[in-house]
C-alpha positions in Angstrom: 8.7 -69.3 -184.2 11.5 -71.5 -183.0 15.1 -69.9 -183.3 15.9 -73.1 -185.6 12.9 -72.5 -188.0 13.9 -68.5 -188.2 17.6 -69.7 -188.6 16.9 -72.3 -191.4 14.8 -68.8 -193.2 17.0 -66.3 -193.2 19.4 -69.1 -194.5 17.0 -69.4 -197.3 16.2 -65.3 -197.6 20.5 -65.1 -198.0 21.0 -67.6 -200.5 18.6 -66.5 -202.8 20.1 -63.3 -203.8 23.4 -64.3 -203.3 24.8 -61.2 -205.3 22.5 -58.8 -203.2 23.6 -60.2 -200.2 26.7 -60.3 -201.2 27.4 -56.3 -201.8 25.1 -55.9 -198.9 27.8 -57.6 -196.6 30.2 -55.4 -198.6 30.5 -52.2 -195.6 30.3 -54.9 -192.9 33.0 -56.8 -194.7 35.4 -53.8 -194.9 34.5 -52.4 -191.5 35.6 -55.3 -189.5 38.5 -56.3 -191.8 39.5 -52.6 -191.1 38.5 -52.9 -186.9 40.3 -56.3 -186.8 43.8 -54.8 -189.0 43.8 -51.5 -186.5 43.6 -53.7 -183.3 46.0 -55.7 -184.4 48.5 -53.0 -185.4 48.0 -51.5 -182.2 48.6 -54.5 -179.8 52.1 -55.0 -181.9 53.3 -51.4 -181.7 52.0 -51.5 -177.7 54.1 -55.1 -177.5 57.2 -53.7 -179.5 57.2 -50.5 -177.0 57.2 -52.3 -173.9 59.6 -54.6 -175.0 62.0 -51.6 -175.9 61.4 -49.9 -172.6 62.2 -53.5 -171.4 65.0 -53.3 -173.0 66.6 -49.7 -172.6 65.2 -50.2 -168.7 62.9 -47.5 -166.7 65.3 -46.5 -164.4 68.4 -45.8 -166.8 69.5 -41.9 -167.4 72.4 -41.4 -170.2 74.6 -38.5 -170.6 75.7 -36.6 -174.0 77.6 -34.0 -174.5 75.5 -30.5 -175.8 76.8 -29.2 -179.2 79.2 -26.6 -180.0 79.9 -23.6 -182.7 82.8 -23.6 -184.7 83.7 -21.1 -187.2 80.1 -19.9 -186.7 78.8 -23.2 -187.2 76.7 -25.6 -184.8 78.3 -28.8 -185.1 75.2 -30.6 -183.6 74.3 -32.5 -180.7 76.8 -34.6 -179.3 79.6 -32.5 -180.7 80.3 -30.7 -177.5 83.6 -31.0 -174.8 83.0 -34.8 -173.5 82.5 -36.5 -169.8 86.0 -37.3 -168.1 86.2 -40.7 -166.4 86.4 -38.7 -163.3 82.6 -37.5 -163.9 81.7 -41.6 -163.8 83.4 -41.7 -160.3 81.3 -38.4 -158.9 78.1 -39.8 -160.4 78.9 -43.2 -158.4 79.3 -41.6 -155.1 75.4 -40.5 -155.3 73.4 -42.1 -152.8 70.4 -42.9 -155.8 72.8 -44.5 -158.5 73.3 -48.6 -158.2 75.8 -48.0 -161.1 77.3 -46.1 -164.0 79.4 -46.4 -167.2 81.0 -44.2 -169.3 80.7 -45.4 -173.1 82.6 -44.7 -176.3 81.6 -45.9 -180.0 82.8 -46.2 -183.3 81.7 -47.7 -186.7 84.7 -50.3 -187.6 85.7 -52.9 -189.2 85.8 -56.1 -188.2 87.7 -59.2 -189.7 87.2 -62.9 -188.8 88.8 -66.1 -190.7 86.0 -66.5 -191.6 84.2 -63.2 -193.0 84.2 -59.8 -192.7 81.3 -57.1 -191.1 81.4 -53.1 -190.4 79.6 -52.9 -187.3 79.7 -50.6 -184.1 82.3 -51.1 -181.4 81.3 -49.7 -178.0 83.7 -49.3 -175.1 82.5 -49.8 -171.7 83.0 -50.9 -167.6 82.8 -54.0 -166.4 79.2 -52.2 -165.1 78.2 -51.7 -168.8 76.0 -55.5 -168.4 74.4 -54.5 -165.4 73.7 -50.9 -166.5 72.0 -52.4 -169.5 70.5 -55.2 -168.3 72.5 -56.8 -171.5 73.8 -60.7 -170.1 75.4 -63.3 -172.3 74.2 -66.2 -173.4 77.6 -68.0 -174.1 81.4 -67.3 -172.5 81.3 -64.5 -170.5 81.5 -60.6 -169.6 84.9 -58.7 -169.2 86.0 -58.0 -165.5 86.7 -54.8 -163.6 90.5 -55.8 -163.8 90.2 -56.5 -168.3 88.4 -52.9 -168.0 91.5 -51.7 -166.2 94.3 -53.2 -167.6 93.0 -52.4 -171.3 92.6 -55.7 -172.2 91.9 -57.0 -176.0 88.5 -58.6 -175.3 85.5 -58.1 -176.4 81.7 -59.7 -176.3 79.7 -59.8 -179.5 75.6 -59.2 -180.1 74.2 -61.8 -182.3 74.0 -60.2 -185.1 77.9 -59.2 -185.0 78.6 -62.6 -183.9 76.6 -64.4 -186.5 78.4 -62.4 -189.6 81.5 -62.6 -188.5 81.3 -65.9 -187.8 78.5 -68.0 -189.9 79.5 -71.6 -188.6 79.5 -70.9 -185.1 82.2 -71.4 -182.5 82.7 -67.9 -182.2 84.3 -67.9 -178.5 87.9 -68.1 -177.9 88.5 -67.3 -181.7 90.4 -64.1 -182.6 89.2 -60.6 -184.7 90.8 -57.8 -185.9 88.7 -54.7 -185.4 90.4 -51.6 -187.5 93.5 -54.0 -187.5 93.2 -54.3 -183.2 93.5 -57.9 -182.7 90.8 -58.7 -180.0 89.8 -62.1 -178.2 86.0 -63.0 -178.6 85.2 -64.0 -174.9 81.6 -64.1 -175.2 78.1 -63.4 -177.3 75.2 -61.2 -175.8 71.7 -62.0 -175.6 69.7 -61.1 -178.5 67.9 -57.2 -177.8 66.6 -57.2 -180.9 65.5 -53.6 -182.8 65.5 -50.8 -180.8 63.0 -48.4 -183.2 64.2 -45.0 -183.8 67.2 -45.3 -181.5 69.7 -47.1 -183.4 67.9 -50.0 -185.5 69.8 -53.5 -184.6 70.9 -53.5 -181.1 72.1 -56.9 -181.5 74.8 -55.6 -184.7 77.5 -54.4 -181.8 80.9 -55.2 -180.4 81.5 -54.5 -176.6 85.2 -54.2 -175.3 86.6 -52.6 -172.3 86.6 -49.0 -172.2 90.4 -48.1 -171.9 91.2 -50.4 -174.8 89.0 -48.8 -177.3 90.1 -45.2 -176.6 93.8 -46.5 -176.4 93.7 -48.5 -179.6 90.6 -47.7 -181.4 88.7 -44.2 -181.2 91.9 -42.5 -180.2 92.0 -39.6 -177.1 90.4 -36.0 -177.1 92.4 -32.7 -176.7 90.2 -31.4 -174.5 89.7 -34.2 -172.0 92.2 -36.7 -170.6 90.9 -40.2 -170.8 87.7 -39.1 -172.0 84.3 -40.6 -172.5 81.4 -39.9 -175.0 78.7 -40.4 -172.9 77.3 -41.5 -169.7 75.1 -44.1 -168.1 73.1 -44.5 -164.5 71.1 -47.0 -163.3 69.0 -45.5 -160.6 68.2 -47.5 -157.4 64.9 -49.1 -157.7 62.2 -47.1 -155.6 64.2 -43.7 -156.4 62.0 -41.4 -158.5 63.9 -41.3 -161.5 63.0 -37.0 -162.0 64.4 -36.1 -159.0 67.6 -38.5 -160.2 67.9 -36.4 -163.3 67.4 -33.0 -161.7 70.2 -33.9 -159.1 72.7 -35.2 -162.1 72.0 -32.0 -163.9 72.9 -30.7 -160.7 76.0 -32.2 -160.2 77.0 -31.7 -164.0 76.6 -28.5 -164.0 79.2 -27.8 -160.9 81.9 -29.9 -162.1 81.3 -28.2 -165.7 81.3 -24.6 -164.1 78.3 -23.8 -166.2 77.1 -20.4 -164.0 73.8 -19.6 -163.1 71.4 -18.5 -166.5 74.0 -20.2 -168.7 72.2 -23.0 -170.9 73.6 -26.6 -169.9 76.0 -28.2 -172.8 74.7 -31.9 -171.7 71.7 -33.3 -171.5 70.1 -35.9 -169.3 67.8 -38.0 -171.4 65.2 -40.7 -170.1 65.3 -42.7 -172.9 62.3 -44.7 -171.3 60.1 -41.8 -170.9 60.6 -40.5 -174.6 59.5 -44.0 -175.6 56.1 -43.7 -173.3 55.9 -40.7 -174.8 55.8 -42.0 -178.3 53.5 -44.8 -177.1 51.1 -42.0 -175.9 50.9 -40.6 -179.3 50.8 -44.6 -180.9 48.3 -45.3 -179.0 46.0 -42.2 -179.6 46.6 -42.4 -183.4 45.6 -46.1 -183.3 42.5 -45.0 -181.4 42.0 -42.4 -184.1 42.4 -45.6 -187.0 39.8 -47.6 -185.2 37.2 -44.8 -185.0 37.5 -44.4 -188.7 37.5 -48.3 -188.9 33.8 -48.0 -186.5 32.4 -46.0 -188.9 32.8 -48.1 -191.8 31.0 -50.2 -190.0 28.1 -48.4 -189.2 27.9 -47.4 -193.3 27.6 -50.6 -193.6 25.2 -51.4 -191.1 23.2 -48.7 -192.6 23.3 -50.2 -196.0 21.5 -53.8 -194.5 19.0 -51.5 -192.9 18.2 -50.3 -196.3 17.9 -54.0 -198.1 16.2 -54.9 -195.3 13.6 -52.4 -196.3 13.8 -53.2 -199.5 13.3 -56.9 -198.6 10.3 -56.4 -196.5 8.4 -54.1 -199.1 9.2 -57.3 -201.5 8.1 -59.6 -198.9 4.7 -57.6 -198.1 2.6 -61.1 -199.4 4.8 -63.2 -198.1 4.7 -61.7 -194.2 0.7 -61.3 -195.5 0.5 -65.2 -195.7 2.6 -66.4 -192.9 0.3 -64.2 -190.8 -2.6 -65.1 -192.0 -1.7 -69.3 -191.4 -0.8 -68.3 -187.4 2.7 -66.3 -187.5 2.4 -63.2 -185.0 4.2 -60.4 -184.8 7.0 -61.6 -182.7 7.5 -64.8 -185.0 8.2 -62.1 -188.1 9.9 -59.8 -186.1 12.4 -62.6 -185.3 12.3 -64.1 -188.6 13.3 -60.6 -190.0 16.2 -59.9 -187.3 17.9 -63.2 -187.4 18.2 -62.3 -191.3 19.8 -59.1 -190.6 22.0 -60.9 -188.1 23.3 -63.6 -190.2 24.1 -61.2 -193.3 26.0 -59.2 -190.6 28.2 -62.1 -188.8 28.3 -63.9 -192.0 30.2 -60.5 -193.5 32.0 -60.2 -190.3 33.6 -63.6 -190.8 34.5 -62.8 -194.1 36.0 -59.6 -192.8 37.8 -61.6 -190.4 39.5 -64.1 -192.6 40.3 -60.5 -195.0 41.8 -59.3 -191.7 44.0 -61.7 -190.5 45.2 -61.7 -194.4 45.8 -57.6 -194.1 47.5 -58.2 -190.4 50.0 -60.7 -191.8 50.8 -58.8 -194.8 51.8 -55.8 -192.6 53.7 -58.0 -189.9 55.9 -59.3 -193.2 56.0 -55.5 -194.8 57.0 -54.0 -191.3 58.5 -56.2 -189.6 56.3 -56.0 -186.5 55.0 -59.0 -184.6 51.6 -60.4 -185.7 49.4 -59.9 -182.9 46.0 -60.8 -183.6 44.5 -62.1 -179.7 41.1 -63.8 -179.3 39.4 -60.5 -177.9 40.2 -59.1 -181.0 38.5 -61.8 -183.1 35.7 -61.8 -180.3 35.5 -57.5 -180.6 35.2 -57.9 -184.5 32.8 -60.5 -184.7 30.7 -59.2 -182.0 31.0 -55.6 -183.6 29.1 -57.5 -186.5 26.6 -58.7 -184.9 25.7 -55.8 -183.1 25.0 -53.7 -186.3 23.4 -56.7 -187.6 21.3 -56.7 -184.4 20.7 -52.6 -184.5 20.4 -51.8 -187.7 18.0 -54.9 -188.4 15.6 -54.1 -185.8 14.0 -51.3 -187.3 13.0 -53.3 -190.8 12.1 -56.3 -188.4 10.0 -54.2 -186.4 8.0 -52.7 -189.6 7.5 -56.1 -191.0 6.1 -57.2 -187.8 3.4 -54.3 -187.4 2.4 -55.0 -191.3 -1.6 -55.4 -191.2 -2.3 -59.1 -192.5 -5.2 -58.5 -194.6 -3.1 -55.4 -196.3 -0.3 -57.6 -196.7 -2.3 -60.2 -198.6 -3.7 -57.7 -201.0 -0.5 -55.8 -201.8 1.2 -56.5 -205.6 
């Protein structure tokens, strides 16, 4: 039998029960609908975690302060005695670290001509671009000598930039941040979300460090010209463990924290905690995509079954076409291209279902839509090959049917 002829008859065999074949390509349907949507999901929560690391940068350790008891009470993390800007100088004088910046932040205020927005100030060095790998994309950064002579500058994230100022022209224009009149001098590249570390990156307000503790955040009784945190950018080619365990070193001298005494900092690697959570995206996804594979083989296993029940309704008809010349090879074919088609034919409606469920998620959550040809090509050949497997068996019955039994059956 030519593979047009057995093409052109399972076209025929489809058609003619279209409700039948329809619930038949029901499991097939949902399982590569389901295969396609977990894929999908998976390839934009793998995109939006390496973008992040991108972002927050492999070889970039922060500082915070540990917590402290008050009254009895834990205050939480963060709440501990801060860094001094003399801990910034130490750290730099490490033969690993290409840079460092101590950082201070606030929620404020901030007043334009034009509008109004509460976003987050952050005080930093003239190092705070290059530690974050955060560059402008008009004016310009603030210099070592703005950082030291506490000047009212500041750079705004796109988000910042764009509320405070909806018609544009933001640089060179004046805002008052908690009533601290401050010269926009530039507008950072957009970083976009950052996850569960802070949503917007791109809603901030950088200034020099000295002028946001001077006239913003206000000092610290414990700590002359104190900061709230830390960052180091380790050399490239330094393993970044041995950076941490030699910070944590240092630290813990200059903090006098004796031996056996629990550290009141912490080192964290915020591009390790987000492998980490990839590890755990990544095995839940494969999880999701198992349970998606087995919808598809209850689906294949419900063709195999009207594939049965087609061939015991068929019995004359195999009889006949065996009896005018058909061998067993032409009705084995015959029987598996039908199997095939109701599979690939499901599997394109599952696709088409698919691409609708990956959208609909990419608009609920926010997440980029990520739907590549290999996953189109894994769904669709997922179909086929339950088509192809679970079709066999009926195919193979049909074919070994004995003509002359065939012909006589009711």
């Amino acid at each position: 039998m030519k593979f047009g002829v057995a093409t052109s008859s399972a076209a025929e065999a489809l058609f003619s029960n279209p409700l039948r074949s329809l619930l038949t390509m029901l499991g097939i349907i949902i399982g590569v609908a389901s295969v396609m949507v977990m894929m999908s999901i998976g390839e934009g929560a793998k995109a939006q975690i390496d973008k992040q690391i991108s972002s927050v940068g492999t070889n970039v350790l922060t500082l915070r302060p540990g917590n402290m008891n008050r009254g009895g009470r834990n205050q939480g993390g963060g709440s501990g005695r801060p860094f001094a800007e003399s801990d910034i100088a130490a750290l730099t004088q490490l033969p690993f670290v290409q840079a460092a910046t101590g950082t201070l932040s606030q929620s404020a205020n901030a007043v334009s001509e034009e509008a109004n927005w509460v976003s987050t100030i952050q005080g930093g060095d003239a190092s705070y671009f290059d530690v974050n790998n955060w560059r402008v994309s008009e004016g310009r950064e603030f210099t070592a000598q703005e950082v030291q002579s506490g000047a009212a500058v500041a750079v705004l994230g796109k988000t910042a930039a764009a509320n405070l100022f909806p018609n544009g022209r933001a640089i060179g224009q004046r805002i008052r941040v908690n009533s601290v009149p401050i010269e926009v001098i530039g507008i950072l590249e957009s970083k976009g979300q950052s996850g569960g570390f802070g949503g917007d990156r791109d809603d901030t307000m950088v200034a020099p460090l000295g002028m946001v503790r001077n006239r913003i955040t206000g000092g610290n009784r414990q700590v002359s010209r104190h900061v709230s945190g830390i960052q180091v950018l380790v050399q490239d080619g330094y393993e970044v463990l041995d950076a941490q365990e030699d910070i944590t070193t240092l630290m813990r001298e200059r903090r006098k924290i004796q031996p056996g005494e629990q550290d009141n900092f912490a080192v964290v690697n915020f591009a390790d905690m987000i492998k980490q959570r990839a590890a755990a995206t990544e095995t839940m996804s494969m999880l999701l995509a198992f349970t998606a594979a087995v919808s598809l083989i209850v689906g294949g296993v419900g063709v195999m079954n009207i594939m049965l029940v087609s061939v015991t309704e068929r019995t004359r008809e195999i009889g006949l076409r065996m009896a005018i010349g058909a061998r067993g090879g032409d009705i084995l074919l015959q029987f598996l291209f039908e199997a095939i088609a109701l599979c690939t034919l499901g599997g394109l409606i599952g696709m088409a279902m698919g691409w609708v469920g990956v959208f609909a998620y990419a608009q609920i959550a926010n997440s980029p839509m990520m739907v590549s040809p290999i996953i189109i090509a894994t769904a669709l050949g997922a179909a086929a090959s339950v088509g192809l497997i679970f079709g066999f068996f009926p195919a193979r019955r049909a074919a070994q049917l004995d003509p002359i039994q065939a012909l006589r059956h009711d």
